[in-house]
N, C-alpha and C positions, 0 to 999 in steps of 0.2 A: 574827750570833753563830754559835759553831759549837757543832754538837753535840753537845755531851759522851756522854762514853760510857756502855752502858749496864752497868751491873753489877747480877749474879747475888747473891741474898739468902745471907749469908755461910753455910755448912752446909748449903746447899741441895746435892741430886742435879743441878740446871739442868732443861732442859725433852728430855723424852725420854728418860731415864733408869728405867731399871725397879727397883724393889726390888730385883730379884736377879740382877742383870747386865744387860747390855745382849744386840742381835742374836745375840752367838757363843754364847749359851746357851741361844739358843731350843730347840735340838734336847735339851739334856736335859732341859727340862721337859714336851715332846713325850714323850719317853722315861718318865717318872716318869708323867705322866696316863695314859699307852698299862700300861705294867704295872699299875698301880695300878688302874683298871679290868679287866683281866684277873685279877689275884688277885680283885679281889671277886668278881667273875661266878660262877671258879672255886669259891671258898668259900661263894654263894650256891646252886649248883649241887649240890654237896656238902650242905647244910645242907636244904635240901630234898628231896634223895634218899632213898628210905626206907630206912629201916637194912637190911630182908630183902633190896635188891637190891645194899646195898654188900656185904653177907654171901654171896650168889651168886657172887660178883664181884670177888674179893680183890687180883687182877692189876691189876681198872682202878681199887681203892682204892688202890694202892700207886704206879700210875702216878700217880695224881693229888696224891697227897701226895708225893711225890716234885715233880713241876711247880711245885706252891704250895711249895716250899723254895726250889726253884731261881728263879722269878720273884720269891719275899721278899730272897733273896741277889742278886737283880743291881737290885731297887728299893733298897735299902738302901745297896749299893754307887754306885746312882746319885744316893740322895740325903745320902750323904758327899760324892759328888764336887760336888752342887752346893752343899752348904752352904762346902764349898770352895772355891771360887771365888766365890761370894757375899760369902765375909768379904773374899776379896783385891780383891773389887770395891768394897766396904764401905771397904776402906782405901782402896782410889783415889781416891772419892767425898773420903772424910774427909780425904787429902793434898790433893788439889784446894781443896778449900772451905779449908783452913789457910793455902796460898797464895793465894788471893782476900783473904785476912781480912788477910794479912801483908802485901800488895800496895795493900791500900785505905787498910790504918794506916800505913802508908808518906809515902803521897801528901800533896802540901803542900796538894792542894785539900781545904776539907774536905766528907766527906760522910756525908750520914743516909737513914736506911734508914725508910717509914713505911709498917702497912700499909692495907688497907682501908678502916679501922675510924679512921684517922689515931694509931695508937698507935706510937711509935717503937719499933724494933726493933734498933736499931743504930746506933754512929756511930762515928767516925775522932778520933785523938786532933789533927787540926788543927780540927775541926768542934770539939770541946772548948776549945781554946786559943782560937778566934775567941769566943765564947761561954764565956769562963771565969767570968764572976760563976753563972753557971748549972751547972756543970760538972758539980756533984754530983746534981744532976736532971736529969742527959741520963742515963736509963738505963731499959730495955726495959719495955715498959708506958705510961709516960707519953704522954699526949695532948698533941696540937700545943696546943689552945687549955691547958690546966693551963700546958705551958712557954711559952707567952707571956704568962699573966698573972704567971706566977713572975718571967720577966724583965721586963715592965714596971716593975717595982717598984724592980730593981736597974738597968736599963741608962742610962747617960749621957744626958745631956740632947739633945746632936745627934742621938742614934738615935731618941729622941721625940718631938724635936723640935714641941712643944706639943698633941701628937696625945693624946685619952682613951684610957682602956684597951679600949672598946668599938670606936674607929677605929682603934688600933692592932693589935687584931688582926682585925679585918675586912677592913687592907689586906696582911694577912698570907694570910688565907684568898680575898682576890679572885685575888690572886698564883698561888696555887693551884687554884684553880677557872677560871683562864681557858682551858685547852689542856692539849695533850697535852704543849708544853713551852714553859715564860716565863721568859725571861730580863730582868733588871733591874740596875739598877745603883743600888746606895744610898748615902748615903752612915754609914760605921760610927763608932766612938769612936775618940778620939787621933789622928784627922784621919784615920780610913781609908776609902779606897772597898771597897765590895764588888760583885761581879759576881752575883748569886741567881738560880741557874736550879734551878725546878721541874719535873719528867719526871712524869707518869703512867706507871705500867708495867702491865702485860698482868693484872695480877692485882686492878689498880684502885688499889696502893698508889702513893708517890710518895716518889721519889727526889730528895735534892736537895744541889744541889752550891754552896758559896760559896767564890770564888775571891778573895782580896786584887789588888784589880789599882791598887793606890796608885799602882804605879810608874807603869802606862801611862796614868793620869791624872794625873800632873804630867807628864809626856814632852807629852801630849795638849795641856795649859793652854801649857806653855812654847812648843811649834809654835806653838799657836793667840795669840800673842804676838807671834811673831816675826812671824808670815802679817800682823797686823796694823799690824806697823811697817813691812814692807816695802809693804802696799795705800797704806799715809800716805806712805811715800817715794816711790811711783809717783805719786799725787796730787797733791807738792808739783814732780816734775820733771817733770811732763806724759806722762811714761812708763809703760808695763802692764809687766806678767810673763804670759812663756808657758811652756810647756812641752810638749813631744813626747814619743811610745813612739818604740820603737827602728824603727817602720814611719813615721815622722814624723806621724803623727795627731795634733792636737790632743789634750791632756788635762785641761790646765787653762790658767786665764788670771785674774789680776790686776782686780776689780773695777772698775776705773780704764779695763778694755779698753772696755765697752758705750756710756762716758761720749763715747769720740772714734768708736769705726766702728759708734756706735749698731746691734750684733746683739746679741743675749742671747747669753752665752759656750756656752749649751747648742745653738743653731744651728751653731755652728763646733765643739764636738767632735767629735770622730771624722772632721775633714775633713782635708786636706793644705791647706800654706797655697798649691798653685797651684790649692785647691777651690777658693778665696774668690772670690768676686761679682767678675768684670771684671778680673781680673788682668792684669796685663803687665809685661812689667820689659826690660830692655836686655838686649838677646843675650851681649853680655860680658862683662857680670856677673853676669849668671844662670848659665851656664856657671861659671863663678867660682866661684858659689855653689855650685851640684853638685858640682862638684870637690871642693871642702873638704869637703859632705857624702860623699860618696862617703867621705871620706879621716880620716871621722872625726876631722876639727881645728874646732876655734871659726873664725867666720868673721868680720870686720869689718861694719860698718854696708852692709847690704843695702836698695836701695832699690828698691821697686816700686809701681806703680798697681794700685789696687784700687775697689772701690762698696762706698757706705756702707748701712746699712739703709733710710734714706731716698732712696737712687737718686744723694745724690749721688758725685761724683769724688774720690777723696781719693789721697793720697801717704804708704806707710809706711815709715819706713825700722826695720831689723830688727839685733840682734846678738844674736849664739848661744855656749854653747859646749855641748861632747858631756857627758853623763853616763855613769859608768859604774860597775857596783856592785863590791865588796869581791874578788871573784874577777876583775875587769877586761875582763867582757863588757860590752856596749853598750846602752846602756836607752834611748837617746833622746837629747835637747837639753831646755836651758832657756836663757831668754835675755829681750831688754827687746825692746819696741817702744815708736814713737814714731808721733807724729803730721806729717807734714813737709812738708802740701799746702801752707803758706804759701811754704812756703823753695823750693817746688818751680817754684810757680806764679810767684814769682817769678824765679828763674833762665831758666824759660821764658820770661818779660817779656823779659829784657835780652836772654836770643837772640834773638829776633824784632825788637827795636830795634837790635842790632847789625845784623840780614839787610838790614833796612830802610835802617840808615844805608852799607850796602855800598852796597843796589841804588842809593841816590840818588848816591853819589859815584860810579857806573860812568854814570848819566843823565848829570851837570852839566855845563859845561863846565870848571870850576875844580877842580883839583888840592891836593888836603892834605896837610899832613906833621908831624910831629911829633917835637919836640926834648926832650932832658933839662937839667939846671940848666945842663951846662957846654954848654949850645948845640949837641949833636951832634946831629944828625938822627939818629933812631927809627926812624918811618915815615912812608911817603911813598903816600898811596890818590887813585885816580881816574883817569883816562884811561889806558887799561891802554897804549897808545903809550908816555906820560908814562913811566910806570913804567917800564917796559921801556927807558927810555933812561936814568934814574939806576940803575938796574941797572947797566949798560953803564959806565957812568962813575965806579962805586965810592962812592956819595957817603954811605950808611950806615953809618952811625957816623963820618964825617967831622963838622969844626967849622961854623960858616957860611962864612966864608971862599971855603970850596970850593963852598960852595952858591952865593954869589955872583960865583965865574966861572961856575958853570954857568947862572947867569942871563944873564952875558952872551953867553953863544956861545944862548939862545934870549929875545930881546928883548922877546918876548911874553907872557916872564913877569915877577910883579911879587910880593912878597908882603911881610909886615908878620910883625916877630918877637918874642915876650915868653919869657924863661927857664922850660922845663918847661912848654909850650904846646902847643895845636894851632891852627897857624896857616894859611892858603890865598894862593894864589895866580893870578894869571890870565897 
């Protein structure tokens, strides 16, 4: 959650503020204490002097009362100028504090001011609206526990929600007694959430803020709906959901992931997918694949080898496309994966039966070939000579016909024919 902000007790000076100005007036209060103690002195010095020697002494009576004028006349002067600037400080103070006051009644969030003592001191006319069965008992004095038994009595049944008046405000005061700052989320009347964050402040009171956040929990309920028809849609098509930053890290993944490459999704955030266990993919289309990243485009079905949590082998194949937000910078990919070691493992079967079925027809002595419905010869495999001489002769994609002169000009061959076949010969 974030921290709400802290605000100053409405009329307050804030912290560091003097009665009678701030720093720029230190020196005439300097000034006021320095005279002011010189007049006394003066006047105790005087007041103690015997009369026969102020009578001796006329010059230094008259000097002296002369001095005690002149230090009355510049203390006076200086305590006009500071009550002077005291009051214009006085207004700062009081302009400040009227905008804090205007600023807070403003505000949609609402908030209340409590102090020490838990007696409220203040609150905002949204703090009032959220709490209007109470409205006319939000007002300076009041005790938190007084307004919760006041509102116990009036507030809707979901905000009660079968709770006694002893538990209802117990769970009001643990709220507050947990930290210097708790936030919660409850739910309020006519189907509203609220966000209640309580602040400790420096002076032991507690400031507290509730914020309607309806909206961002129905947005929240509605995602966390959709998140869950798409985890079912990857479920029923044997496919996860992933997603990348704009650094291609891992961010998140589709529950559906752990089910086929058995790792908990928190082992693969923050990794790149050529982090993953055993990787290797085709020079070609990995290439490919960079490209397009690079190029910031969706890529097609990307296939690569990777290791399962359990060690073993698997095949995934991958599609992407780019994200990018509202101002049309790059945030990453999202995109499906699949599982594809069957499809893979199989393809690799028939390569290695096809290698197989080369190497033996390059061993054998007998020669194959192969025709389509209308009898043309296809292909022709085995004794690379053989070959090399229906090459020569044009005989691909010829009828049989032509096949069977070129039996006859080599006598030693024989073969047997069926429509769309692969037949042999010796």
């Amino acid at each position: 959650m974030n921290r709400p902000p802290t605000v100053n007790l409405p009329g307050s000076r804030g912290p560091g503020v003097p009665l009678l100005g701030g720093s720029g007036m230190s020196w005439i209060r300097w000034c006021v204490g320095g005279l002011a103690l010189l007049l006394l002195a003066s006047l105790a010095v005087e007041w103690f002097t015997p009369t026969e020697v102020l009578q001796r002494n006329p010059l230094s009576t008259r000097v002296v009362q002369t001095g005690h004028s002149i230090v009355a006349a510049v203390l006076g002067i200086l305590l006009v100028a500071w009550l002077v600037l005291s009051q214009r400080a006085q207004f700062r103070l009081r302009t400040r504090a009227r905008l804090w006051e205007e600023s807070i009644e403003s505000m949609k969030v609402g908030v209340a001011l409590y102090d020490a003592e838990d007696r409220l001191i203040g609150c905002n006319a949204a703090y009032r609206a959220l709490y209007s069965e109470i409205a006319e008992h939000l007002v300076p004095g009041r005790t938190y526990k007084e307004l919760m038994r006041i509102y116990f009595d009036v507030a809707p049944p979901e905000v009660v929600d079968g709770r006694t008046l002893e538990e209802f405000i117990a769970d009001g005061e643990k709220r507050r007694r947990r930290g210097s700052e708790v936030s919660e989320v409850v739910r309020h009347h006519r189907g509203r959430w609220l966000l209640m964050t309580d602040c400790r402040t420096a002076s032991g009171g507690i400031i507290c803020f509730r914020n309607d956040i309806t909206e961002q929990k129905v947005i929240e309920h509605e995602l966390t709906k959709r998140r869950k028809l798409i985890d079912d849609l990857a479920d029923l098509t044997y496919d996860w959901f992933w997603r990348q930053d704009a650094d291609g890290r891992f961010v998140e993944f589709s529950a559906s992931m752990q089910l086929h490459v058995k790792v908990l999704p928190q082992q693969l955030l923050g990794a790149r997918r050529e982090d993953m266990p055993g990787f290797e993919a085709d020079p070609n289309q990995y290439a490919e694949y960079r490209a397009r990243i690079a190029q910031r485009k969706p890529f097609p079905w990307f296939s690569y080898r990777a290791r399962r949590g359990d060690g073993s082998p698997m095949w995934i194949a991958v599609t992407g496309k780019p994200i990018f937000d509202e101002k049309g910078e790059f945030q990453g990919y999202y995109g499906a994966g699949r599982d594809v070691t069957e499809r893979e493992d199989t393809l690799v079967a028939l390569r290695r039966s096809e290698e197989r079925f080369r190497a033996l027809t390059m061993l054998a002595t007998e020669w194959y070939w192969e025709s389509d419905t209308e009898l043309r010869v296809t292909t022709v495999r085995g004794d690379p000579a053989r070959q090399e001489h229906f090459k020569k002769v044009n005989c691909l994609s010829n009828s049989l016909p032509s096949v069977q002169r070129i039996r006859k000009s080599n006598s030693k061959s024989s073969f047997k024919t069926k429509p769309g076949s692969v037949s042999k010969a010796r």
